[in-house]
Each structure stands twice: as C-alpha cells, then as structure tokens.
N, C-alpha and C positions, 0 to 999 in steps of 0.2 A: 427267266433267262439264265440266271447264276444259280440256281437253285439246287443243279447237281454238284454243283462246287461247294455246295455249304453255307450259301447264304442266305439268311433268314430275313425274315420281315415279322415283329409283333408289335399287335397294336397295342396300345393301354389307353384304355377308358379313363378318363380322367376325375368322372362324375359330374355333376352338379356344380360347377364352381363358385356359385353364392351360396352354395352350404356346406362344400366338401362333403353331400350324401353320394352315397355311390348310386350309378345310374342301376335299377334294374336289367340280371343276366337275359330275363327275356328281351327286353327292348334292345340292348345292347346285338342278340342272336340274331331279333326283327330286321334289323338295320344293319347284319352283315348280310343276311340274307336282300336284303334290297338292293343295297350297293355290288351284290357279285364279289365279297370280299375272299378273297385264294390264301389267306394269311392266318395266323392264328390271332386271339383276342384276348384280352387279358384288362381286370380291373384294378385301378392302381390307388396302393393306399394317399392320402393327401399329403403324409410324411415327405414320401418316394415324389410324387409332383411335387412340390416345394423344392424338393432337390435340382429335379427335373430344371425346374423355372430357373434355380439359383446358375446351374452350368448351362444355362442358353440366357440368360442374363435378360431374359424376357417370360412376361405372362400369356402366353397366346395358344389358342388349339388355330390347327393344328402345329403341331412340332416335332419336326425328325430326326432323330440321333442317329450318325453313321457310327457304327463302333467296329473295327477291325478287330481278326482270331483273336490276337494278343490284349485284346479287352481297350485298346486305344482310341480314344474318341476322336474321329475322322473329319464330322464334320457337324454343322447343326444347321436346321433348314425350319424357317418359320413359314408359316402359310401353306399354301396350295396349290398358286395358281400358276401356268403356261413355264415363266420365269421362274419360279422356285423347282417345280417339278424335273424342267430340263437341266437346273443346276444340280440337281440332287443327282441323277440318272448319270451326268458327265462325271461326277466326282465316286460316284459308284462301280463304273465303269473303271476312271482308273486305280482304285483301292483294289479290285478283285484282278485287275491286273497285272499288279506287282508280284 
C-alpha cells in the first residue's frame, strides 16, 4: 500500500531462541515461500534481539517495530493476531500520513 512512498517492511529471524542458534537460510527461504512473504528477510544476530526485547520491554515473536524516515521509533506491536494487526495498520496509516 505505502510502498511507493518509501515504506519498508523487513523481517528478522530471530533464531532458535533456547540456544540463540540462527535458524537455517534455507528453512528461513522455505517458510517465506509458504507464507507468500512480499518483504525482505534477514537473520538477526542475538546481540541485536536482546536489544530488540530490551526497547519492547518484552520477550515474544512476533514483534513489530514502527520506525519513521528520521530513524524514530513509532510504535511496538507484540503478537499477531486480528487486534495487534489492525493496531499496527491504524498507526501505520497515520505515520505515513504526516
């Protein structure tokens, strides 16, 4: 929808989380290709998660970071389902807005 405006969507693989191993790039490929992912993919070192978890103040997959041009973080969205999704989409809507 925003996409000629500039706005991105990338995933990070978090790995393994009981051993911090990074997940295989094939399964990771496997499993965009299943779910029809339109996004790019990326696997994130456990440093970079730890960080992740510390500015969402929670441990959980999934988790979304809104981050506007100016590198400012917008918003954070835990989970996935019906209620996170449409909070996430309202507040995306008016960031790309402004």
């Amino acid at each position: 929808k925003y996409g000629e405006k500039g706005f991105e969507v990338i995933g990070l693989n978090v790995g393994f989380q009981e051993t911090d191993e990074p997940e295989p790039i094939d399964d990771i490929n496997a499993f965009a290709k299943k779910m029809r992912l339109n996004y790019e993919l990326a696997r994130v070192q456990p440093e970079i998660s730890k960080k992740l978890q510390k500015i969402a103040q929670i441990s959980a997959v999934p988790e979304s970071f809104l981050v506007d041009r100016e590198g400012k973080l917008r918003g954070v969205f835990v989970g996935g389902g019906p209620k996170v999704i449409a909070t996430l989409k309202t507040t995306v809507d008016r960031v790309m807005a402004e």
